[in-house]
N, C-alpha and C positions, 0 to 999 in steps of 0.2 A: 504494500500500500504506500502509494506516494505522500510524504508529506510538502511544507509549503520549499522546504528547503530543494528538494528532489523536483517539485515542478519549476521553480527558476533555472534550475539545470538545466532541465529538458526543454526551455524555450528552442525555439526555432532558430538557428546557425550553430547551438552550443555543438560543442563535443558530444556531451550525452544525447543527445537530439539525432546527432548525426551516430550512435551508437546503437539506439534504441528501434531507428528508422530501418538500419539492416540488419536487425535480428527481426524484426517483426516481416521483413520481404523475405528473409533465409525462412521465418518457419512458413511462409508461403510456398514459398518457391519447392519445396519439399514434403509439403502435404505433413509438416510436422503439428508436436504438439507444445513444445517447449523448447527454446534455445537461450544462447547466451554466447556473451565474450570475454573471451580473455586478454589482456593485456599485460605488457612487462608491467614491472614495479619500479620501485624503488631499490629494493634487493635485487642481486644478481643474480639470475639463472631462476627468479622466481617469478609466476606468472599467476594474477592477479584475475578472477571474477567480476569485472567492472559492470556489466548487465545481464540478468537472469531474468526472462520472460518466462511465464506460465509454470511457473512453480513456487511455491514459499521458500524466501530465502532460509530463514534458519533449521528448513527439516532440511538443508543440503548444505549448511556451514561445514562440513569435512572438508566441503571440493571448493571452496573457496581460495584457496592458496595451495599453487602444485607448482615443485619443482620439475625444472624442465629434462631434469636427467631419470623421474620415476617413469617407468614403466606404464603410461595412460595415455590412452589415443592422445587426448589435447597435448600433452610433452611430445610425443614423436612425431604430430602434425606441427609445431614450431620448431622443434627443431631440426628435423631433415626437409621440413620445406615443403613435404607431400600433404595431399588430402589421404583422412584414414576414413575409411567406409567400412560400417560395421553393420550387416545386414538382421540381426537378429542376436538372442542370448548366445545361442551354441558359438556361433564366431567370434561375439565376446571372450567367452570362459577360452574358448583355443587362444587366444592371441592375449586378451589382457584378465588375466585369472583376478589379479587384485580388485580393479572395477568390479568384476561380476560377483567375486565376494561381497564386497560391501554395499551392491545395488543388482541383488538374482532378480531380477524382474525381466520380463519378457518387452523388449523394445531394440528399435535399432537406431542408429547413432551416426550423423557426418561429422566429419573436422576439418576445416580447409583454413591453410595458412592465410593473413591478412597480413600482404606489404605492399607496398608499391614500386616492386621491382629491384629496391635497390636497401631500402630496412622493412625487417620485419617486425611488424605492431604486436602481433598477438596471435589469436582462434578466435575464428567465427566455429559454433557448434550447435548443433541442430539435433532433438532428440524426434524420433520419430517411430510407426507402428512398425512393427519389423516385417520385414520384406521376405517373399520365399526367396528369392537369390539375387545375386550380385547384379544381373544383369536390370533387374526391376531398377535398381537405385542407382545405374547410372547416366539415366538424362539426367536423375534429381542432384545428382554429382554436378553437370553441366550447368544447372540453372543457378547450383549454389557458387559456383566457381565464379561466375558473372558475379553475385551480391559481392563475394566476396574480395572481389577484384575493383568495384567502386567502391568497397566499404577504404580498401588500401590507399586508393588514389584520393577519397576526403582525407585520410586523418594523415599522408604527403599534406598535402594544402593545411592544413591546421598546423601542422609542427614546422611548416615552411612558414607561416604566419608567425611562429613564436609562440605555439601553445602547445607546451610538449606532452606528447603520448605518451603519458605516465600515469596509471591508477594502483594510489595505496590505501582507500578507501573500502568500505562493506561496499557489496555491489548495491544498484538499484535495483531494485523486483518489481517489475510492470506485469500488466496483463497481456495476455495474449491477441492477437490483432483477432475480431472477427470477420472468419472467411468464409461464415456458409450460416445456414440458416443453426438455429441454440440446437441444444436437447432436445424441445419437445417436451413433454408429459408422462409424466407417470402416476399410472392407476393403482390403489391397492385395495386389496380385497380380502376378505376372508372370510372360506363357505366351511360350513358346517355339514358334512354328510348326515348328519341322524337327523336334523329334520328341514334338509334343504333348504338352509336360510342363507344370503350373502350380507356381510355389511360391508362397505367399501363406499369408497368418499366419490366426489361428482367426479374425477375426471376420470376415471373405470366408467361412470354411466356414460359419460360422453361419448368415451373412445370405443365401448362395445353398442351403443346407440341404442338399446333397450332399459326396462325396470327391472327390478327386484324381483316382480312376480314374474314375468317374463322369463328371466334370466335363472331364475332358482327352480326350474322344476326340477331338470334333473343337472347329473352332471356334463350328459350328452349335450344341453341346452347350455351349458355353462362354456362347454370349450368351442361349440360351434358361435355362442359370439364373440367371444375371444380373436378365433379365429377360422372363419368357413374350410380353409382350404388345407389346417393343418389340425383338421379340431379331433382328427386321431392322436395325433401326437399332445396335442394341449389332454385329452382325455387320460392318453397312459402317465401321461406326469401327473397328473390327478388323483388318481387311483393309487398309481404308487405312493405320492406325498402323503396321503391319508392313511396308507401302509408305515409310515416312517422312512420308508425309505426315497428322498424326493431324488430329481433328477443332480447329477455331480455340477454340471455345465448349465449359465443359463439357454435356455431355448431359442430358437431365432426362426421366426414364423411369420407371414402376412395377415393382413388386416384384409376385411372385407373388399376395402379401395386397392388394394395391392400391396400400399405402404407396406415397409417393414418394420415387425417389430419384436423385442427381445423381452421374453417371460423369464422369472424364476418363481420357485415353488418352495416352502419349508412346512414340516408337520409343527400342529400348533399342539395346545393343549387337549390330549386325550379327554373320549366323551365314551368311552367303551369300550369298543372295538377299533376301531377307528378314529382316527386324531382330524380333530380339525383343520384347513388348508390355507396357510396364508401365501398371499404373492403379489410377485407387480408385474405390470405392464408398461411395458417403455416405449412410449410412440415417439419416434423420434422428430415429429413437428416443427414447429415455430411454437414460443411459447416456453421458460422455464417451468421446469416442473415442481420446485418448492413452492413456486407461487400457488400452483392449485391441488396443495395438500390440504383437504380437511380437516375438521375437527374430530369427525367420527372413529379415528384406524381407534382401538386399545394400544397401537404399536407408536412407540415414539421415531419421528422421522424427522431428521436435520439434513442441510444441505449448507456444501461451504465452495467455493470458485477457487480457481487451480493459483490464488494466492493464501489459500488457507482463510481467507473472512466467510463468516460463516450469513449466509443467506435468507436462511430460513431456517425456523424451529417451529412444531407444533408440540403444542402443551404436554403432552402426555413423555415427550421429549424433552423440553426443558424440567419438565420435573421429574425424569430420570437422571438427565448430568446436576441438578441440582442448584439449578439458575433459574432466573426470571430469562421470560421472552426476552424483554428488555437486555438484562447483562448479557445475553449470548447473541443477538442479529447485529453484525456490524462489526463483530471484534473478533480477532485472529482467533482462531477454534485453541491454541496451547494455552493463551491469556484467557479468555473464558472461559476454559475448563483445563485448569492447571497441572489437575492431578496426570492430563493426558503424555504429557510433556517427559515420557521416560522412555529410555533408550526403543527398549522393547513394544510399546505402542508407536513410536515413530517409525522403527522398520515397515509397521501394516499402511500407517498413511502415505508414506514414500510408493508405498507398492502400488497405493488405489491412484496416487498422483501419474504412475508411470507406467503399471500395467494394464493394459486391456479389460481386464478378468476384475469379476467379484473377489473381495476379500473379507474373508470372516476371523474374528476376533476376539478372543474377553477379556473386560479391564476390569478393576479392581476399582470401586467406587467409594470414596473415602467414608464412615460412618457418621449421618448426622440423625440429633433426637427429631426430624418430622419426616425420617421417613416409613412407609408404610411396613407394617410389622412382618414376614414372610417373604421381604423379598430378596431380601439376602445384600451383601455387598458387591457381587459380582455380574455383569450386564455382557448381552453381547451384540458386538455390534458386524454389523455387514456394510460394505462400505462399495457402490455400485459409480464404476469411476464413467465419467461422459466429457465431452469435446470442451463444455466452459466450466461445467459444474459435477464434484463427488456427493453420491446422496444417500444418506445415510439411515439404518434401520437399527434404532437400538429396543433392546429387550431385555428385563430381567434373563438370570441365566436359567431357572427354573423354569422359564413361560416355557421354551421348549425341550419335549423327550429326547429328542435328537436332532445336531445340525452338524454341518459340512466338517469333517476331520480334517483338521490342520491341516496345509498342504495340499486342499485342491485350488489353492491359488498357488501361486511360484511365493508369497509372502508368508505361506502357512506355517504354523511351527507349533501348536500346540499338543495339548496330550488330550485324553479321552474327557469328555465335555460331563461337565457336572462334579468332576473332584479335580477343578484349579488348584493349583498350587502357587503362592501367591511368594514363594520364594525361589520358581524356577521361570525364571523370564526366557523370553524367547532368543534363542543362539545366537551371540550375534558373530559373521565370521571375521569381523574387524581384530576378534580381542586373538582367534590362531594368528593372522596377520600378524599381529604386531609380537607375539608370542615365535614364532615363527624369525624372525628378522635377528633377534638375538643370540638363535641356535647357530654355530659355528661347527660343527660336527655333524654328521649323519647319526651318531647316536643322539645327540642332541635333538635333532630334528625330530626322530621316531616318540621321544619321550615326550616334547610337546604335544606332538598326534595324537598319544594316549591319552595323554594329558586333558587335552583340550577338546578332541574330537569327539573320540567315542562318547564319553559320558553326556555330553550335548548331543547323539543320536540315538542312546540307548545302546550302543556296541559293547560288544565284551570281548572282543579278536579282532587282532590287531596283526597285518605279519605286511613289511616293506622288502619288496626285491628293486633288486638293483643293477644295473645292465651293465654286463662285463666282458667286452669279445662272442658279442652275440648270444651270451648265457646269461640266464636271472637266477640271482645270488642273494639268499635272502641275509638283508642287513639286520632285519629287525622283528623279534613275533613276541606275541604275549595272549596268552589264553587257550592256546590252542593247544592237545594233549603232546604231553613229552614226545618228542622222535616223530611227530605227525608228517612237519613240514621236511622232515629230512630227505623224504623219497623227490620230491620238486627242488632241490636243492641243484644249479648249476642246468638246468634244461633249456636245451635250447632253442630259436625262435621259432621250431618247425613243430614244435609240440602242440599238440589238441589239447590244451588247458583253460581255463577261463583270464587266468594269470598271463600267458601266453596272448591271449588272443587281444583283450582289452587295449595290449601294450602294442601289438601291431597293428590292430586298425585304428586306432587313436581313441573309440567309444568306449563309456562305460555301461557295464554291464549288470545290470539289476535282479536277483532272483528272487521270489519273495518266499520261496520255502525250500527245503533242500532237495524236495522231490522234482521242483524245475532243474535244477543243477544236475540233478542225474538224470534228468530225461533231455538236456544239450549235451551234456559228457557222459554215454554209455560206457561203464567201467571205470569212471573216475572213483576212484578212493573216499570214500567223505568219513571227517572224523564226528562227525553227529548222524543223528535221523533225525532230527527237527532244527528250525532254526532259518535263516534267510543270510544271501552273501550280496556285498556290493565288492564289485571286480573296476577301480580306477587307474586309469592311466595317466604315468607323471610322465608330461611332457612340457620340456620350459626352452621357451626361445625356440620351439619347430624338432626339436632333439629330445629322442628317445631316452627317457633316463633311468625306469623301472614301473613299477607296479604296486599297485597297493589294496590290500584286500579288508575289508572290513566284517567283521560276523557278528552277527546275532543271534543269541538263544532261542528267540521266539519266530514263528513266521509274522511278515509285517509286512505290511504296504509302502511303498518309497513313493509319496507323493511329487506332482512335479516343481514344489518348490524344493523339496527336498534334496533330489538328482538336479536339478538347477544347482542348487548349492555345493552340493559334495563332488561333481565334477570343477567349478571352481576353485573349491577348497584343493581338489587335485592338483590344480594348477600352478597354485602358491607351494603344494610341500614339493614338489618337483623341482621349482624355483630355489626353494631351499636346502634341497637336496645338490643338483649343481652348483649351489655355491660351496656347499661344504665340501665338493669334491674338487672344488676349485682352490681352497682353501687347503685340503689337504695336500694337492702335487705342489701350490706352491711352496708350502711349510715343509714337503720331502725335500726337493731342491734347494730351499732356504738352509736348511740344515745339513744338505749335503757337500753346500757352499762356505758357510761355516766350516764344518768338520775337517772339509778340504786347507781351510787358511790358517785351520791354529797349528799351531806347532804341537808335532806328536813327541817331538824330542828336543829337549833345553841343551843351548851350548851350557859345555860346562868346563871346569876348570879345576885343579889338582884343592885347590885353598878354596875354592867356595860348592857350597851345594844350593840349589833352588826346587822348587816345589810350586809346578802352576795346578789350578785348578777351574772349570767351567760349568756354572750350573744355570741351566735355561728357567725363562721363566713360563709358569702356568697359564698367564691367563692368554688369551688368545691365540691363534696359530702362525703368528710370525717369528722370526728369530731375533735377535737384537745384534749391536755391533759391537760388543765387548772384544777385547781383547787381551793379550799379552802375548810378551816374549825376552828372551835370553840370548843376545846379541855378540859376538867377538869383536869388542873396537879398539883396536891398535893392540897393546899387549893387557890391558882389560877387559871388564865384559861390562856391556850395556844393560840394565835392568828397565822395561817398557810395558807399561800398563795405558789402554786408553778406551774409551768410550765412544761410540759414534751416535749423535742423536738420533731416536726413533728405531724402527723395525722393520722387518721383511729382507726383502729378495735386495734392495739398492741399499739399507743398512750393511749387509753382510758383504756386498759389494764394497763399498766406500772401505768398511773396516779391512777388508783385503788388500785395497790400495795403499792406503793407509799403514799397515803392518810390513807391507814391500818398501815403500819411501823411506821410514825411520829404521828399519836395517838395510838399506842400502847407503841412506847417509851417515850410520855408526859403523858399519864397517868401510867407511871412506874415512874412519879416523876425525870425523868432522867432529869441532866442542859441540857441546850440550844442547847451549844458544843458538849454536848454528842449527844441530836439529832439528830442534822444533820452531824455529822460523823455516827453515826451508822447506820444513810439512806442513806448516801455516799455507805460504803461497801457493805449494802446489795443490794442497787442497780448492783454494779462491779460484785456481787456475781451471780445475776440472770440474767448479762448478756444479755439485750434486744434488746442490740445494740441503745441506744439510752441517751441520758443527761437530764437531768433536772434542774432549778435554782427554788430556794425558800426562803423564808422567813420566820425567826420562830421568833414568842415574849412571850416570858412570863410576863407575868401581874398580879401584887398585886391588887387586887380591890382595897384593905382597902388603899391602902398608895399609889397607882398609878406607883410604884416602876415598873420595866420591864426589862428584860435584849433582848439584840436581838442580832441575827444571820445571816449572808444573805450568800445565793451562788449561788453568777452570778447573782441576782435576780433585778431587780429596787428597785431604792430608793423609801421606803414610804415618804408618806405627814404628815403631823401635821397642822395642823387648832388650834393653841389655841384660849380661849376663850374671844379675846378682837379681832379676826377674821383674825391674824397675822399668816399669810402661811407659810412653810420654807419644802425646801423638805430636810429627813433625811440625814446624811452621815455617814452610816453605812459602816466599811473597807471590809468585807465579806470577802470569798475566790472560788475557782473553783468550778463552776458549777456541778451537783452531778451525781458522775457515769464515773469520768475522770481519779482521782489518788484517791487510796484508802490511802495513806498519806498525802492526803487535812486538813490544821486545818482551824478552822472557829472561829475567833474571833468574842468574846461578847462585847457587847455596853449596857450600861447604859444608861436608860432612865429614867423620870420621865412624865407621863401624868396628867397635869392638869383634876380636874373636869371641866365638860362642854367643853375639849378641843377633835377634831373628827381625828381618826387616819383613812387613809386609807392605804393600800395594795390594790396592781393590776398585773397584768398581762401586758406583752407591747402590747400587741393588741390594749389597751386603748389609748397610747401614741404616734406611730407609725403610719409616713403617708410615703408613697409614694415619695421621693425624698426630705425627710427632714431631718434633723437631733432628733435623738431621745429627746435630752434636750429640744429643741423646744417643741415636745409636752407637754412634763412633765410639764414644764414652763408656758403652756396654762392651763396646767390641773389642777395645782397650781389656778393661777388665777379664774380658774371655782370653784374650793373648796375655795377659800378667798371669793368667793362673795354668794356661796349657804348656808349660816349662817345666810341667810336675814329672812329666812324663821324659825319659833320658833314653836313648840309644845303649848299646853295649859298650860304649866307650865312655860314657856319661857326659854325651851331648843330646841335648835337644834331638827330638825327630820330627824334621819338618814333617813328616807324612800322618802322624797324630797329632801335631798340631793344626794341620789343615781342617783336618777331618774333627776337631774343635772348634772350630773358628765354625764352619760349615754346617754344625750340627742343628741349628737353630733352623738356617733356611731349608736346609734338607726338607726339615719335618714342617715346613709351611706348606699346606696345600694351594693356597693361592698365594702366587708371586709375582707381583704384577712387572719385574722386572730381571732381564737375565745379572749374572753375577758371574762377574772373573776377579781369580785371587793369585796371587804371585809372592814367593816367600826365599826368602832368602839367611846364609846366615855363612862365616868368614870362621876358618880353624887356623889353627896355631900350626899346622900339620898338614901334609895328603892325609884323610882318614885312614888309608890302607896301610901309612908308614905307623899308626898307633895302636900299640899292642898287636901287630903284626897282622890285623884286620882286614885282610886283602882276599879278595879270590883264589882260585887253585891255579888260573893262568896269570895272576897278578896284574888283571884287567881293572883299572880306576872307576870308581862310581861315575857315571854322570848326573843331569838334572834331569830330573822325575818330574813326569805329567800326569795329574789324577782325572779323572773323568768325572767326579762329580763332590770336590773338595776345593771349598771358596776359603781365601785366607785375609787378614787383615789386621793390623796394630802397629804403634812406631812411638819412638822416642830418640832423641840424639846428641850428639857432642857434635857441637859445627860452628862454623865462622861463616857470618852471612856476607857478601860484597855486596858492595855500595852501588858501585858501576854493572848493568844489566848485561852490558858486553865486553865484561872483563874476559882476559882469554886466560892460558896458563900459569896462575901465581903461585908457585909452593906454598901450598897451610900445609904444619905438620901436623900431623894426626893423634886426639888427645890420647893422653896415655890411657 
């Protein structure tokens, strides 16, 4: 509903004028029922709702704001520049599984990009009745391409004017242009078979052109005026209606003049044998039809226009939702009847806004002391959707024995009528969606499905295959008896399965008991004798990707919102599925690129031993760029620890390069300084878009002498040899790969023999709403006390101190970062000259690599220089 602000918009040359003018020719031009456009934002890559015709905007605030990289017609119509034509649900749910989850409604859809050759403004979009094939909707392709070809060339001339095509506004929601004559009329009636009575308001007498007595002898009398030429068929829905069992579909029958028109049928309140017969008649005329609802139905009947304002109430209606005539004509149906306004009633109104099809429903009517005693809190309503106007039949939930089971609309969702449950709302598939998006594994995925799926259909079997060199490999089962699925295990696509079969012709496959499964599969195996299967196919992006089978206990009926739904819902875990297997090769590779870079063997050296360690971290499936290493530079050894920011496949890259550069310029004999400035540049040089901090030390064996480096790095530990902690305070400078005029001042060190140096990575240090010193400070104290532990010689063993240091993160399940440790420590001796400690070939220890032992602690005796780029000054080394 436009207010005063929205109609000065829309005067005549505005923007919005000039917006509103071709969406109202687009839903012509198309024989639609509802469109709208999109425009860029303000944000980038975000594409904005600027006008919605023929629908209430806030039952579709989801689709208000779409990035232009998801997965929805309107993203791939801006951004590849094509129109996407979508003829019907079935070619939805194949191409955009998302959409048809969170809108299973039977409809089809245009998208035609809007530029002017040279920028593109937005989507023009056009919802419309679905078409049987491609070929029907493309003149309407042609006619939309023209709207949306001068929609492009106005808002050129607007933005050439200085009035930039920019909307970060709620859209505006107008109504729909009228292209053809209203609705028409609707009669209601309801006959009583035990003593042939009809009551039914004037426009039933109008439309069937006879009286009461006339029309009430019999029921022969009652469908021949109805209608002469189909009053067989108006008779057996009759007959059956007052059976309970009324027709599933409504009727579509001529009128005496020829006109067409559309009956439904429902059993009313039981009189014996036989239930009373209420129904309508829909003449599709000139003439809305809430205006000529009487007073007389018992039935409460509201009518509201494809903006959600509600039109018409008659009393027996407003004193079901619990308002005066007054509160409810004129105002949005959620603001006049508040309580409607929950997830699970706005799926049914989206449905009657957008599908074709009757939708039936019950809400839960809030408890007030004036209303009528027996009639319970719960109401049901039917919701009969038409070209300007939805019209609505509400009822106590008691007035009828039986009505439509959930799901003979595409909207349907409920359970057996008369025991609501007023804490199982209707599925909605947004919450797998979103549920769904944060699975990162295939077993992740499967566990949602359980999770989410089955119990929202009533499932209790659950089993995902998965397509591996033309063989389906079941990833996933749950319910089903031990060793069942073993015999399907790896079969390949030529198999006569249901599993098989679903996955090659792209459909899924519905059984509603298990005696249909064994009468399509003669000799299939079945691990039940009762029960019903749904056989879905994951296919995402056009690519085959497994199978998914769903069981039930009971035999049941898959109504077709239901297979609407669960073949959509296919389409998402498929989606999900491919990524986690996308997910997984990268994370193989990632880690096989890693494993390939670190060093499986430390240089080492007669007077010192070292001890690296690498442990990945849990959460996600990337790798990180941790590293280390143990260098030969000049007649010392280099000690190097670094970090590369971020994760995956170009982290573990970068750390590669990285790890080559700084031992290629330590064993070039280059100082410290020089180092890590000349891994600085060449990092800036190659450009990877990403930083790294590190650690560089050069180490005298003979004299324990060391000069060190840091950028952006953490402080090492010191351990000396009387078990006194102290973490380094090295001055460092920026992180490498930020300013290629970064200096990095040298620090003087001296390492005692027997005293244990580490370097770390903060992963090691690093918790979750702490302060980093904190850790360091624990970690410290885990390297003061891991010195308990002595070698045979009565030295320190890096290898249980590692494996102390490391014990904390081991045993974390979630680490949201990987961890490299590096340890070091300087003897008085070769270890093998002390107490004759050597091998049988009198081969020298080298440096030890652990695979999953992180280390870390430091304290020192050192002389800091003043000058960043001091070069070789003898400090001697404290005693």
């Amino acid at each position: 509903m436009q207010g005063s602000a929205e109609r000065a918009q829309s005067a005549p040359g505005t923007p919005t004028a000039v917006l509103t003018g071709a969406v109202a020719d687009a839903i012509h031009a198309v024989g639609g029922f509802a469109g709208g456009v999109y425009l860029r934002s303000g944000t980038p890559a975000v594409l904005r709702l600027a006008v919605l015709t023929g629908l209430p905007g806030p039952l579709f605030r989801p689709w208000w704001r779409l990035h232009t990289e998801r997965q929805f017609p309107v993203a791939d119509a801006y951004r590849h520049g094509n129109p996407v034509v979508l003829t019907d649900s079935t070619e939805t749910m194949r191409r955009y599984p998302q959409l048809a989850a969170g809108l299973p409604f039977r409809f089809g859809s245009v998208c035609m990009p809007v530029s002017d050759g040279t920028t593109r403004y937005g989507v023009l979009t056009v919802l419309r009745p679905p078409a049987s094939d491609v070929s029907e909707a493309l003149p309407e392709r042609a006619r939309l391409t023209a709207v949306a070809d001068r929609l492009g060339d106005a808002l050129g001339a607007l933005e050439a004017g200085g009035d930039p095509v920019i909307w970060d506004r709620e859209p505006l929601c107008v109504r729909p242009p009228v292209s053809g004559p209203s609705q028409g009329s609707i009669g209601h009636f309801v006959w009583d078979p035990a003593d042939a009575t009809v009551t039914a308001d004037n426009v039933f007498w109008e439309l069937t052109g006879g009286t009461k007595e006339d029309i009430a002898r019999s029921p022969e009398t009652l469908a021949a005026a109805i209608s002469p030429d189909d009053a067989c068929r108006v008779l057996c829905a009759l007959r059956d209606s007052a059976a309970g069992s009324p027709p599933v579909r409504p009727l579509r029958v001529r009128a005496a003049n020829g006109s067409r028109r559309m009956l439904e049928f429902w059993p009313e309140a039981s009189t014996g044998r036989e239930h009373r017969v209420g129904g309508l008649v829909v003449d599709p005329g000139p003439g809305p039809a809430a205006e000529e609802a009487t007073d007389l139905l018992p039935d409460g009947v509201f009518a509201f226009d494809r903006l959600g304002l509600i039109t018409y109430v008659n009393p027996r209606a407003a004193e079901l939702l619990g308002r005066t005539q007054a509160e409810l004509v004129g105002r949005p149906l959620w603001e006049a009847v508040p309580w409607l306004e929950q997830p699970a009633y706005e799926d049914y109104l989206r449905a009657a806004l957008i599908s074709p099809e009757p939708v039936h429903f019950q809400v839960r009517r809030p408890t007030t002391e004036s209303e009528n005693e027996g009639e319970g809190d719960w109401l049901t309503v039917s919701a009969h959707p038409g070209p300007d106007v939805v019209s609505c039949r509400v009822v106590p939930l008691g007035h009828t024995v039986e009505a439509p089971s959930l799901g003979e609309s595409p909207a349907s969702a409920t359970g057996v009528l008369g025991t609501p449950d007023p804490s199982a709302p209707v599925y909605r598939p947004i919450v797998l969606a979103i549920a769904l998006s944060e699975a990162m594994t295939a077993r992740q995925v499967s566990e949602v499905v359980m999770r989410e799926l089955l119990p929202a259909f009533g499932g209790r079997r659950l089993a995902i295959y998965l397509l591996q060199e033309r063989h389906l490999y079941v990833a996933w089962e749950t319910g089903f008896p031990p060793g069942y699925l073993a015999q399907f295990e790896g079969v390949g696509l030529d198999a006569k399965l249901p599993s098989v079969e679903t996955l090659t012709t792209g459909r899924p496959l519905f059984f509603e008991s298990m005696q249909q499964v064994e009468a399509a599969y003669p000799g299939l195996s079945l691990d039940t004798e009762s029960g019903s299967r749904a056989f879905l196919p994951l296919i995402a992006s056009g690519r085959p990707v497994g199978s998914c089978v769903l069981g039930f206990e009971r035999p049941r009926t898959f109504s077709a919102g239901e297979r609407t739904v669960l073949t959509a819902l296919a389409g998402l875990i498929a989606q999900a599925l491919e990524r986690a297997q996308r997910y997984d090769s990268e994370a193989a590779l990632a880690r096989g690129l890693q494993e390939a870079l670190l060093p499986h063997r430390l240089s080492d050296h007669p007077l010192v031993e070292t001890a690296g360690c690498y442990l990945a971290g849990t959460q996600g499936m990337d790798v990180g760029g941790d590293w280390y290493d143990v260098v030969e530079a000049g007649d010392g050894l280099a000690l190097v620890i670094g970090d590369v920011q971020g994760h995956g496949v170009q982290a573990a890259a970068t750390m590669g390069q990285l790890r080559s550069a700084v031992r290629a310029f330590a064993l070039g004999d280059h100082a410290p300084h020089q180092v890590m400035s000349s891994t600085n540049r060449l990092l800036i040089d190659l450009d990877p878009g990403q930083f790294a901090s590190c650690c560089y030390i050069r180490l005298d064996p003979d004299t324990g002498y060391a000069r060190a480096v840091r950028a952006g790095h953490t402080q090492p530990l010191l351990r000396h040899p009387d078990g006194l902690t102290e973490v380094l305070d090295l001055p460092g400078g920026l992180v490498l790969g930020v300013d290629p005029q970064a200096r990095y001042p040298v620090t003087h060190l001296s390492l005692e023999p027997d005293a244990v140096l580490a370097l770390y990575t903060d992963g090691l240090v690093e918790r979750p709403g702490t302060d980093i010193d904190e850790g360091v400070d624990v970690l410290r104290a885990v390297l003061a006390r891991a010195g308990e532990g002595m070698d045979s010689v009565g030295r320190p063993s890096l290898t249980d101190i590692a494996d102390r240091l490391m014990e904390r993160a081991r045993r974390t399940l979630d680490r949201p970062d990987d961890i490299a440790l590096l340890l070091a420590t300087r003897h008085h001796r070769p270890p093998y000259e002390v107490g004759g400690d050597h091998g049988a070939d009198g081969e020298r220890p080298g440096g030890r690599v652990s695979d999953g032992a992180p280390t870390s602690t430091a304290r020192p005796g050192r002389e800091k220089l003043a000058d960043p780029g001091e070069q070789e000054r003898p400090v001697p080394p404290s005693a």
